[in-house]
C-alpha positions in Angstrom: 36.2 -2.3 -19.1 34.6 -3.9 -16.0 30.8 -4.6 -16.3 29.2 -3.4 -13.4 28.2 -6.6 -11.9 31.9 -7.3 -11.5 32.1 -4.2 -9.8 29.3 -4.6 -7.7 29.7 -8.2 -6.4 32.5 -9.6 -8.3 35.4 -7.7 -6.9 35.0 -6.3 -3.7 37.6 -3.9 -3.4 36.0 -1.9 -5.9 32.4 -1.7 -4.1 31.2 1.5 -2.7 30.1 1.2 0.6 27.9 4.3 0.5 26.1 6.2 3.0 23.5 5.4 5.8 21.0 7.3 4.2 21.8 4.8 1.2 21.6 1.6 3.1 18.4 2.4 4.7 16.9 3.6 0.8 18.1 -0.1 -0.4 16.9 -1.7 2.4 13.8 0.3 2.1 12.9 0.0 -2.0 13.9 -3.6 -2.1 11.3 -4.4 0.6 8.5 -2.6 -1.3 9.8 -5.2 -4.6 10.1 -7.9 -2.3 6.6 -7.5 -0.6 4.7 -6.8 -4.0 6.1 -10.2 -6.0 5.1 -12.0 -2.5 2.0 -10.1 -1.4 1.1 -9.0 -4.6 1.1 -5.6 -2.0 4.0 -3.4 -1.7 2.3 -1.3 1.1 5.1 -0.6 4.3 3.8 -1.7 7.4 3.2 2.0 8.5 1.5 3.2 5.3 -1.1 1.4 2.9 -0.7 2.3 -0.4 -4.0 2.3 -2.6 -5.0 1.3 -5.7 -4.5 3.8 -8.6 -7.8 5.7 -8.7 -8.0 7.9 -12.1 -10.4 10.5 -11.1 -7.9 11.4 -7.8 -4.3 10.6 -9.6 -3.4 9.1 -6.3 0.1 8.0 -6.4 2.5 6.3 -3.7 5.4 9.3 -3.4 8.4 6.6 -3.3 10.7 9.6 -1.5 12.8 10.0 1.6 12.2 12.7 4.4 15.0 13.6 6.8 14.1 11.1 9.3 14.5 8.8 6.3 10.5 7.6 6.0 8.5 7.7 2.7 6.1 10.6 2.3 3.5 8.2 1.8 0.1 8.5 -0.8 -0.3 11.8 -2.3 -2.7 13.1 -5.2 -3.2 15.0 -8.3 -0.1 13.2 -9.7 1.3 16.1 -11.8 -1.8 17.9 -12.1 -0.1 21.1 -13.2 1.9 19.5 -16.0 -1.2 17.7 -17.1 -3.1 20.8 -17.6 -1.2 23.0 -19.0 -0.3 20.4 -22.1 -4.1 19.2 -22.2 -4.4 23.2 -23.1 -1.5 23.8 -25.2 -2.5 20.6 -27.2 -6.3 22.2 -27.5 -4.5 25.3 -28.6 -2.4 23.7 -31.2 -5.5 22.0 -32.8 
């Protein structure tokens, strides 16, 4: 059983080439890694991304439109989900 290093970078004639869509996600993600260990900041140039404020849930939505751009910050991270097992939980007590 190859490891999937090996079949990543090892043997070529095994990689997956992918899709466009792919490329431009890799390309993408690994600049946001890239930028954060260098910057310390992993904002794209088009969007800032913010600091984590509890009270808001603000959270950077690390998704792909159709045109292939990043939704961007968004807020209330799971605010449903939160709620309804902060209440079941109360109920349970």
């Amino acid at each position: 059983c190859e490891s999937f290093w090996n079949l990543r970078y090892g043997d070529k004639q095994h990689v997956s080439v992918g899709n466009e869509k792919d490329e431009i996600v890799r390309v993408k993600f690994s600049q946001l890694l890239v930028d954060f260990i260098n910057k310390g900041d992993p904002s794209p140039l088009d969007q800032r991304w913010t600091r984590l404020r509890p009270e808001l849930m603000n959270y950077f939505d690390i998704d792909f439109d159709e045109e292939n751009n990043m939704r961007g910050m968004k807020y209330a991270y799971h605010a449903f989900e939160i709620t309804f097992w902060n209440r079941t939980m109360l109920r349970l007590r």
